[in-house]
Legacy VTK file of the C-alpha trace (Angstrom):
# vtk DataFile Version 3.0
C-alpha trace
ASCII
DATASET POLYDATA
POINTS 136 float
11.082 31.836 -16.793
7.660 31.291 -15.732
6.271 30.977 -19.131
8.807 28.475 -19.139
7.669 26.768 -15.584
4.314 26.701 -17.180
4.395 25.225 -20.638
6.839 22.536 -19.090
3.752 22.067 -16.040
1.478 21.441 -19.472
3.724 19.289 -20.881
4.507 16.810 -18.414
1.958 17.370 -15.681
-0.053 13.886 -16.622
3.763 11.891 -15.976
3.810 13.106 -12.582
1.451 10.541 -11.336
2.834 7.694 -12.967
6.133 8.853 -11.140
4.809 9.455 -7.821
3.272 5.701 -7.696
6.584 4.527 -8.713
7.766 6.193 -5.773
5.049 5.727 -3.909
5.993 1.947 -4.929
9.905 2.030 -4.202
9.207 4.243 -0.645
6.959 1.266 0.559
9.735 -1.506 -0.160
12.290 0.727 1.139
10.164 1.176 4.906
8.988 -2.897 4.958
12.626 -4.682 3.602
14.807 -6.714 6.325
16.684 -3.989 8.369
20.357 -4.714 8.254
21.179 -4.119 11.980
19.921 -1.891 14.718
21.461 1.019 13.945
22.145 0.139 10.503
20.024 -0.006 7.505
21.905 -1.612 3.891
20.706 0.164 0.570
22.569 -1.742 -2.351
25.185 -2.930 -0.386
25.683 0.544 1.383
25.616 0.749 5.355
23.783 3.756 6.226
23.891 5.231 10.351
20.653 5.678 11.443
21.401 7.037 14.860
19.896 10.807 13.417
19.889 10.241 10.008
16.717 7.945 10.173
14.511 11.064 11.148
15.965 13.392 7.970
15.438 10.063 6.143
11.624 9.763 6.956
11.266 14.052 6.575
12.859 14.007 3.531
11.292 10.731 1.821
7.837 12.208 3.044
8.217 15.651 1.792
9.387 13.931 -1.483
5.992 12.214 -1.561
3.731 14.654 -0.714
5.438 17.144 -3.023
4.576 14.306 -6.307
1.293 13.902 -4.621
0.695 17.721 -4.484
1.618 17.734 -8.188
-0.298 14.615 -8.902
-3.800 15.753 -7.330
-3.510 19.712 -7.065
-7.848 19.557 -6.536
-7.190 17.480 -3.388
-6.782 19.577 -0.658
-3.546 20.261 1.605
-5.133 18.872 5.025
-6.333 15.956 3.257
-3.192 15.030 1.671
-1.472 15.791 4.648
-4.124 12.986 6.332
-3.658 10.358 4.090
0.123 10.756 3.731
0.611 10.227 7.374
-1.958 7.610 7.462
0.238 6.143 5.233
3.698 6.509 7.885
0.902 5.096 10.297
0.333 1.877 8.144
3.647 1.844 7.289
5.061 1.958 11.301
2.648 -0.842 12.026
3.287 -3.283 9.437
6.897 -2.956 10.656
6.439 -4.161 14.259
4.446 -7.031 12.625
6.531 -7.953 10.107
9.247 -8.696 11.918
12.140 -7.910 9.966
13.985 -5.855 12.063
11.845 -3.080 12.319
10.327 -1.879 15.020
7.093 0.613 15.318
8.482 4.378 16.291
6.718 7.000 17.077
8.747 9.468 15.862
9.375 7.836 12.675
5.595 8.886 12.540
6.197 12.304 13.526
8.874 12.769 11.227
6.865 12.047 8.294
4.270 14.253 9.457
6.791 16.730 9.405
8.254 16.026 6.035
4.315 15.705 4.229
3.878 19.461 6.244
6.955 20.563 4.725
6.230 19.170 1.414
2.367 21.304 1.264
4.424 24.287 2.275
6.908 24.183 -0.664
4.477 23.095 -3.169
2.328 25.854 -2.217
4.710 28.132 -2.526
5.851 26.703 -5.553
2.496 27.038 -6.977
1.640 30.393 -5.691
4.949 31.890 -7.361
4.657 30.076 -10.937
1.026 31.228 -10.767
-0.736 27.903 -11.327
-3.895 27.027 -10.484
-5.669 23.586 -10.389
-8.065 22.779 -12.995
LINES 1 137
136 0 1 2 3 4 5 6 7 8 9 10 11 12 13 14 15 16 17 18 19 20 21 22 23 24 25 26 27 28 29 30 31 32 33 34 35 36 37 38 39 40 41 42 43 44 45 46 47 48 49 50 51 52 53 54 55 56 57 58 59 60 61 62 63 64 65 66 67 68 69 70 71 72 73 74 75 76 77 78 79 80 81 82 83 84 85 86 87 88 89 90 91 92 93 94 95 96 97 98 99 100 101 102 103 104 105 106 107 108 109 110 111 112 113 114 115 116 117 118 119 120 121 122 123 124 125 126 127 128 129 130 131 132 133 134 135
């Protein structure tokens, strides 16, 4: 199996980037749309609860994006992606309060993707220590 893990890595380790920008892309229109309500948020026509669900929501979009970003740029360090993916929740928490859409700027939206890009390191670490690759 990780023969398998590996030749795949070969394979298709130059798409990852283009699909983390999409991502990246998609998570940044996702955080800075028009907020359906204030405890609501509207994805296609779906009403979402945000009451807790917002937090997992940040985590989990975060650890998403640092996981394609660990994949992407494996030379990069952990700390440093770690930096400039919360850097990016920063940006991302400010542009909301000035937008003024709906959004507001929360501080532990900000915390919760520093979580979720800590998380992400973690597994991809892992990931890569048990597969056995290295970066080039």
């Amino acid at each position: 199996m990780q023969k398998n893990i590996k030749i795949c890595w070969d394979k298709y380790k130059s798409k990852i980037k283009y699909l983390f920008f999409v991502y990246f892309i998609i998570l940044t229109w996702l955080l800075l749309r028009k907020s359906g309500g204030e405890n609501c948020v509207e994805v296609f026509g779906i009403n979402l609860k945000t009451i807790y669900n917002d937090k997992i929501a940040h985590a989990s979009a975060f650890l998403l994006l640092t996981i394609l970003g660990f994949l992407s740029y494996i030379n990069v360090s952990p700390i440093k992606l770690i930096f400039f993916i919360t850097l990016y929740g920063v940006l991302i928490e400010v542009l909301q309060e000035f937008m003024h859409y709906g959004r507001t700027f929360e501080f532990f939206d900000i915390l919760a993707d520093f979580t979720g890009s800590v998380l992400g390191v973690v597994v991809s670490g892992f990931f890569f220590k048990k597969v056995k690759i290295k970066p080039n």
